[in-house]
Structures are given as structure tokens and as C-alpha cells.
N, C-alpha and C positions, 0 to 999 in steps of 0.2 A: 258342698253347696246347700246341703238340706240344714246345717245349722244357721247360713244366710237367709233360710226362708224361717225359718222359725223366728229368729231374731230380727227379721223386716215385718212378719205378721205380729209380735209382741209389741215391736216398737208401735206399730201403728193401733194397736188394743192400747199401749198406755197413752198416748196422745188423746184419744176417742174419750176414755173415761177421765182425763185429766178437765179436758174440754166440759164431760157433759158435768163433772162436781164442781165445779167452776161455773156454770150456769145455774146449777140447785144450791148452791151455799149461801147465796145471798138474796135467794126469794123467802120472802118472811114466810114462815109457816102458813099463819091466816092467808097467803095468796095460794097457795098450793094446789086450790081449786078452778083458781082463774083460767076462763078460755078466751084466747086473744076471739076469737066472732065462735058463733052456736058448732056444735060439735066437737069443736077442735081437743086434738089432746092437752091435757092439763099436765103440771109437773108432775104431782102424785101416780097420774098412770101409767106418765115415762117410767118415773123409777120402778116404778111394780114392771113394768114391763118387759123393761133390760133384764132386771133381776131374774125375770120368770123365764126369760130368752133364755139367758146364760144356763138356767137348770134345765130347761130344754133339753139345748146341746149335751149338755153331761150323760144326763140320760139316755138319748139320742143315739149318741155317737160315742159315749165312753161306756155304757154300763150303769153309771152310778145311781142310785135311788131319786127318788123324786123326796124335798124335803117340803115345800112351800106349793110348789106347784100344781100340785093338784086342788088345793084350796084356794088358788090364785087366779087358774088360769082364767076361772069366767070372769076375774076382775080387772085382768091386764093382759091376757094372749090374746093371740088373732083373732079378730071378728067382736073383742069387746068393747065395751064402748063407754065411755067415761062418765061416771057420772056428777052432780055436784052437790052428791050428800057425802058428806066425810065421814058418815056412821057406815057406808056401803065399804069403806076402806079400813084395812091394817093399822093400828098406829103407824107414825111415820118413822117412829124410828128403830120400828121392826121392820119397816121397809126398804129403811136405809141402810142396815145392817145386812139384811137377804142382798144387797145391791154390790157391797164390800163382799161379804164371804163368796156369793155366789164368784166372784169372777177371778178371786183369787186361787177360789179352786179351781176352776176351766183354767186358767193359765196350768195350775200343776199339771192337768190330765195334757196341755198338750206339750206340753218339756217333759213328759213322760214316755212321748212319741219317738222312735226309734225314724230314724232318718227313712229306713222303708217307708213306713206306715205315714210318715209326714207327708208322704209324694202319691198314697194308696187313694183310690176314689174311697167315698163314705159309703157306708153300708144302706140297701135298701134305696129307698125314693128320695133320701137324703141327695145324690148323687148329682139330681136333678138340680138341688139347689147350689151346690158350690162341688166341684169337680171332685176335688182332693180336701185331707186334712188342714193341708197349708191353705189354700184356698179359702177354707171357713174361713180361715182366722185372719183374713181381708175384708171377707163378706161382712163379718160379727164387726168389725173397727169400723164398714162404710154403716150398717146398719144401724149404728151408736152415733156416729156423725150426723146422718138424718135426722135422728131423732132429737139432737143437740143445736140443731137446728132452729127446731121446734121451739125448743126452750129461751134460743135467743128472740123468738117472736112474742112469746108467753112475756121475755122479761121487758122488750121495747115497749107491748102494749100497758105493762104496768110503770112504766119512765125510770125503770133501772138502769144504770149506770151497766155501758158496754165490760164486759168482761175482756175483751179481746178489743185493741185497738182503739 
């Protein structure tokens, strides 16, 4: 049963990120900054965002080092807030690269998850947020969909052609 959850929370992580490079692939660079009305998230903070998510988690919940994150988070974790000078940002395609490695590796740490461990709650205050291992990795696929969201709004108010549908 526990490879059925592993392989139901993957599926639904590559659906999520299938979704959300399917929304940024065909926003011109120069829109990157666009906010559909005042505050809203822009592309560029998605991606910094997910990216900085996923290393989160690693750290988090696997152990692993912090590689971007620490120099990222005031520019894409919780509570930051977007701004629309593009000097305030990463190039984008060290963003986009943190966006691929970052989630390629969180997939490895959790195929590295022994059937216990996939079903164990998360350590610390973590626990709060998604029960079990398996669980994250529902929570990380709904949290990517929201934000994919986002990005279908970002691309209607710019008169992009639907990705989807």
C-alpha cells in the first residue's frame, strides 16, 4: 500500500509541475514582472517560490543543506512580497534551473522513503502542516496547483493563449 501512496503523491507532484512549466514557458521573459492588479504574485516569484519551497522541505524534513535558500527566502518565502524591479531578482534562468534541480531532488529524498517512514508523521511543527510523509507530497502537488493558478491569471491578463483547454 505504501508504494501506492508514494506513486499517487508523485503522480500528482508531476501533474502540478507539468501544469505549472506549461504556464511559465510561454510568458515572454519581459512579462515576468506582470501583476494581473497591485500586489499580486508575478511569474518570477512563483518560480523563486516553488523553488525555495521544495528546498525548504529538503531541509526541513530530509536533512539536506540549504543551497539558494537562504539568499532567496526574503525574495520568494512566506511573507515576501513581490516586487517589479527585476534587479531585486536572480537571473531567471538561475531561477529556473533552482526550479528543475530543486524538485528533482525532493522527488529522490522521497523514493528514498522506506514504506515506514512514508506513513511516519513529520518531525517537529512540521506535523502541523501535513500529517505524514505521504501527506506532504499531496500538500507540495495542492500548493503548486494554487500557485498555477495564479499563473493562469498572470497569463489571461496578458491575452495568452489558454494552456489548458
Amino acid at each position: 500500500m505504501s508504494n501506492e501512496l508514494l506513486e499517487t503523491g508523485l503522480a500528482a507532484l508531476a501533474f502540478a509541475r507539468k501544469a505549472t512549466l506549461g504556464m511559465i514557458d510561454t510568458v515572454p521573459d519581459d512579462k515576468l514582472l506582470h501583476q494581473p492588479c497591485p500586489g499580486a504574485n508575478h511569474a518570477m516569484w512563483t518560480i523563486g517560490h516553488l523553488a525555495c519551497t521544495d528546498e525548504h522541505f529538503m531541509n526541513k524534513v530530509f536533512g539536506r543543506p540549504f543551497n539558494k535558500f537562504e539568499a532567496w527566502q526574503d525574495k520568494f518565502f512566506m511573507n515576501s512580497k513581490p516586487t517589479e524591479n527585476l534587479a531585486d531578482y536572480p537571473p531567471i534562468t538561475e531561477v529556473k534551473e533552482a526550479l528543475a534541480n530543486n524538485r528533482e531532488q525532493l522527488i529522490s529524498c522521497f523514493k528514498a522513503l522506506d514504506p515506514a517512514k512514508l506513513t511516519s508523521p513529520l518531525p517537529g511543527d512540521l506535523k502541523d502542516f501535513a500529517p505524514s510523509h505521504a501527506a506532504l507530497i499531496s500538500i507540495i502537488a495542492w500548493h503548486e496547483g494554487m500557485h498555477a493558478g495564479q499563473l493562469a491569471v498572470i497569463r489571461k491578463s496578458l491575452s495568452l493563449a489558454p494552456v489548458f483547454g
